[in-house]
C-alpha distance (Angstrom), angle and dihedral (degrees) to the residues before:
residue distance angle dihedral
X1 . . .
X2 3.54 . .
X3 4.10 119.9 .
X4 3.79 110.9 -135.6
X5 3.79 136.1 -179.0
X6 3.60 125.8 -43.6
X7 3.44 126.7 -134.8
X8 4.25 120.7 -158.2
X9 4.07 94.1 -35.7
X10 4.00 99.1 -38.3
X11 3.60 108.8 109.7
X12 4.07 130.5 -165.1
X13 3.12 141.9 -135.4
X14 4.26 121.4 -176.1
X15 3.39 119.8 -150.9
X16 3.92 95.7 174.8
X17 3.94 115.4 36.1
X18 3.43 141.2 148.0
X19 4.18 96.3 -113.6
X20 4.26 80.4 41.6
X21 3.90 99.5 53.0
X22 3.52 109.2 -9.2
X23 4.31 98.6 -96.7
X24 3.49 118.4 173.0
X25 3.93 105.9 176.5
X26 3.94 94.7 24.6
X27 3.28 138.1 80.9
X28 3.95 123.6 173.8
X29 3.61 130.2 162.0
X30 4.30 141.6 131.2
X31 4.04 119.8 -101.8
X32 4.14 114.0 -168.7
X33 3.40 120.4 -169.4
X34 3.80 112.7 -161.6
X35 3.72 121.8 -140.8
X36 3.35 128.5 -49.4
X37 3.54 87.8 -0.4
X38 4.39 130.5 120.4
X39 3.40 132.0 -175.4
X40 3.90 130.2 -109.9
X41 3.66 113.9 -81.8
X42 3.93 95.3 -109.5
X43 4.23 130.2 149.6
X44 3.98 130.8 -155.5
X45 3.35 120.1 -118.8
X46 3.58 94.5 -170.1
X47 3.78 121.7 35.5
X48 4.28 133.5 29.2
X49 4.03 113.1 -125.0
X50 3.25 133.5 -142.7
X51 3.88 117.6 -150.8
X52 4.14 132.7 -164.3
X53 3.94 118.0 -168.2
X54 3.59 95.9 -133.9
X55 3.69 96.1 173.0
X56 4.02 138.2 0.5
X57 3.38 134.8 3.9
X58 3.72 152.1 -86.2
X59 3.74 150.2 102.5
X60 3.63 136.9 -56.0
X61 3.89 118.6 -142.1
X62 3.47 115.0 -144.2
X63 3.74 137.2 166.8
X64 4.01 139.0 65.1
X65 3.65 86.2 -74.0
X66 4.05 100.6 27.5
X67 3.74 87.6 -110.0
X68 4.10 97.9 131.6
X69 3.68 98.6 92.5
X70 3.96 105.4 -166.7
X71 3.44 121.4 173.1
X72 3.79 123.0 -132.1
X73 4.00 136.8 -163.2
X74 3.63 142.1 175.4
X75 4.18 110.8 -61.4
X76 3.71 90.5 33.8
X77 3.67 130.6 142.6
X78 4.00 123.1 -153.2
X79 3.84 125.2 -173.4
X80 3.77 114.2 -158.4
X81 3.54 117.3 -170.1
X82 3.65 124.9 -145.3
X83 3.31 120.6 -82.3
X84 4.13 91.6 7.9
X85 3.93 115.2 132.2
X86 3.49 120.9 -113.2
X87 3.88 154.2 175.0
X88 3.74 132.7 178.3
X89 3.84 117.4 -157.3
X90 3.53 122.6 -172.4
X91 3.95 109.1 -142.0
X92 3.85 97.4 -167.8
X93 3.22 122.2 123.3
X94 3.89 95.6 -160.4
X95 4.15 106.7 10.5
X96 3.79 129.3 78.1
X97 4.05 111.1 -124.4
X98 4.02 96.9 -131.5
X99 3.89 115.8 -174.8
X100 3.45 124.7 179.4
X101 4.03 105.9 -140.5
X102 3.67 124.9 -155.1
X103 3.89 121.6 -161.2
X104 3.96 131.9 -170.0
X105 3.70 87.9 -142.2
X106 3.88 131.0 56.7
X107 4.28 86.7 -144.0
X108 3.93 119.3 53.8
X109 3.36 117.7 -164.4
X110 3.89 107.7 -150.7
X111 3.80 128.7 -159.1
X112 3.77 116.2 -152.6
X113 3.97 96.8 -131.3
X114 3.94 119.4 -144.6
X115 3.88 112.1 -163.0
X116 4.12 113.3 -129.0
């Protein structure tokens, strides 16, 4: 595994890369966000994701202003579309939120999001 940037407190780890194996329209790898914790609110402007709730609980900000408030638990499946705005927060008190996050491009481009 490979550790990657961070963004807020979530952390990742790729298990499937381009530097790791050489992918070119993959990208797969495991974010945990510890307790308490959330993302940045941040968009791609180049790739969709896929994400599984492996563990934990939460919500999952969506929307131009974050205001779609969707709850999310272990065994669920997100689609984010490219360039959509989003923000996972992990509302545990005690559990990490871990999320294993597929890509269909081994280079994200991230935008930092600002609400309005």
């Amino acid at each position: 595994m490979e550790v990657e940037v961070s963004s807020g407190s979530m952390t990742r780890k790729a298990g499937i890369s381009e530097s790791l194996v050489g992918a070119k329209n993959i990208h797969l790898a495991i974010s945990t966000l510890p307790p308490g914790a959330s993302a940045t609110p941040h968009y791609h402007v180049n790739c969709e994701t896929g994400i599984y709730i492996m563990n934990g609980n939460g919500r999952f900000l969506t929307g131009p202003n974050l205001d779609e408030d969707n709850r999310i638990k272990e065994g669920d499946f997100i689609h984010v579309p490219s360039g959509a705005v989003h923000q996972p927060i992990n509302d545990s008190d005690t559990e990490d939120l871990v999320m294993v996050v597929a890509r269909n491009t081994p280079t994200e481009i991230v935008i930092e999001y600002e609400k309005e």
